[in-house]
C-alpha positions as CSV (number, residue, x, y, z in Angstrom):
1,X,23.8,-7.4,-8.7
2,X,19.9,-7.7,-9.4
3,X,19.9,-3.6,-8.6
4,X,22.2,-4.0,-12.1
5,X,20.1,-6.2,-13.9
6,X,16.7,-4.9,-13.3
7,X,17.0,-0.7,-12.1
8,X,14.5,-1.4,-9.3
9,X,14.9,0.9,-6.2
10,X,15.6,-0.7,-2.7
11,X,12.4,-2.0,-0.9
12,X,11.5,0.1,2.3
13,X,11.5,-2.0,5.2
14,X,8.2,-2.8,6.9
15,X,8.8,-2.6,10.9
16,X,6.5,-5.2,12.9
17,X,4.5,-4.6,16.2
18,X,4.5,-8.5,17.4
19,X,1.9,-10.3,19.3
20,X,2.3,-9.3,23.0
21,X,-1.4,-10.9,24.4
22,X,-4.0,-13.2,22.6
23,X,-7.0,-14.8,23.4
24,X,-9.3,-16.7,21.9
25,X,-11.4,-13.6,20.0
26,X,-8.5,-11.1,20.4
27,X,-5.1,-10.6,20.3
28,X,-3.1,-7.2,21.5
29,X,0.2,-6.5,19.3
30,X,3.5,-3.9,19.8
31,X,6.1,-2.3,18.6
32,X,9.3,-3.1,19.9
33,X,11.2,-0.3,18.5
34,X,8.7,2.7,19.1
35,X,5.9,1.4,21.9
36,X,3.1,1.6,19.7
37,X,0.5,-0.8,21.4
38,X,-2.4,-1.7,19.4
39,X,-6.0,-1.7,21.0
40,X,-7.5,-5.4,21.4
41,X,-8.5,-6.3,17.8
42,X,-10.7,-9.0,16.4
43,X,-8.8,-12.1,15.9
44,X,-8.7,-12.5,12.3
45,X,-5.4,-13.7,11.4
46,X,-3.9,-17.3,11.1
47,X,-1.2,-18.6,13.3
48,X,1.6,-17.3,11.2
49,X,0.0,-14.2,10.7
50,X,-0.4,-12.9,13.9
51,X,3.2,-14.3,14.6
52,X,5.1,-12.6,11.8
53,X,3.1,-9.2,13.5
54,X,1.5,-6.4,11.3
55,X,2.9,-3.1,9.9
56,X,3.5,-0.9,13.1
57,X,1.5,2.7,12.0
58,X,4.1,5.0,13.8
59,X,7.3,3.5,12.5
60,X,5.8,3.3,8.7
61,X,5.0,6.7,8.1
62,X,5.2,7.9,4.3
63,X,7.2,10.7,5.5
64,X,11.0,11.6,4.6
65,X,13.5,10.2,6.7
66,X,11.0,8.2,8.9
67,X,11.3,4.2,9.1
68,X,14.5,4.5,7.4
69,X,13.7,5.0,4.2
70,X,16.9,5.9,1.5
71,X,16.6,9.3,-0.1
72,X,17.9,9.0,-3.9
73,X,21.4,9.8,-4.3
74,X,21.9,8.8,-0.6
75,X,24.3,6.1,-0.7
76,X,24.2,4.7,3.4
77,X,24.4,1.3,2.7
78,X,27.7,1.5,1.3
79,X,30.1,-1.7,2.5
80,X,33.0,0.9,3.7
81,X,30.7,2.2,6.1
82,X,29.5,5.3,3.8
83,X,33.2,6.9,4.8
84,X,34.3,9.5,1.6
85,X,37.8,9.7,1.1
């Protein structure tokens, strides 16, 4: 309904590479839907930082059809399952 009121497009979905190691300088982070493991990187985030993850770089390419992005006029969150009748 807020699609009606306001004509914004859908938000893209930002897939997470998660906290897999940390210490007390560095914490390691991946993806569990591609394997992308990050290098050891500079601890620089707060607790709930590093545990809501960071943007995964191979799963949130600006490309077409990549991280599941909605091409206009495709309609595949329909609630019937995108089935045409």
């Amino acid at each position: 309904m807020s699609a009606l009121l306001f004509d914004l497009p859908p938000r893209r979905r930002k897939f997470r590479a998660h906290v897999i190691d940390a210490g007390a300088d560095a914490i390691k982070f991946r993806c569990f839907r591609c394997a992308y493991e990050s290098e050891w990187l500079q601890n620089n985030y707060t607790i709930s930082e590093a545990k809501r993850g960071i943007e995964c770089p191979n799963c949130n390419r600006d490309k077409e059809g990549v991280a599941g992005l909605v091409k206009p006029g495709n309609q595949g969150n329909t609630l019937d399952g995108g089935i045409r009748g």
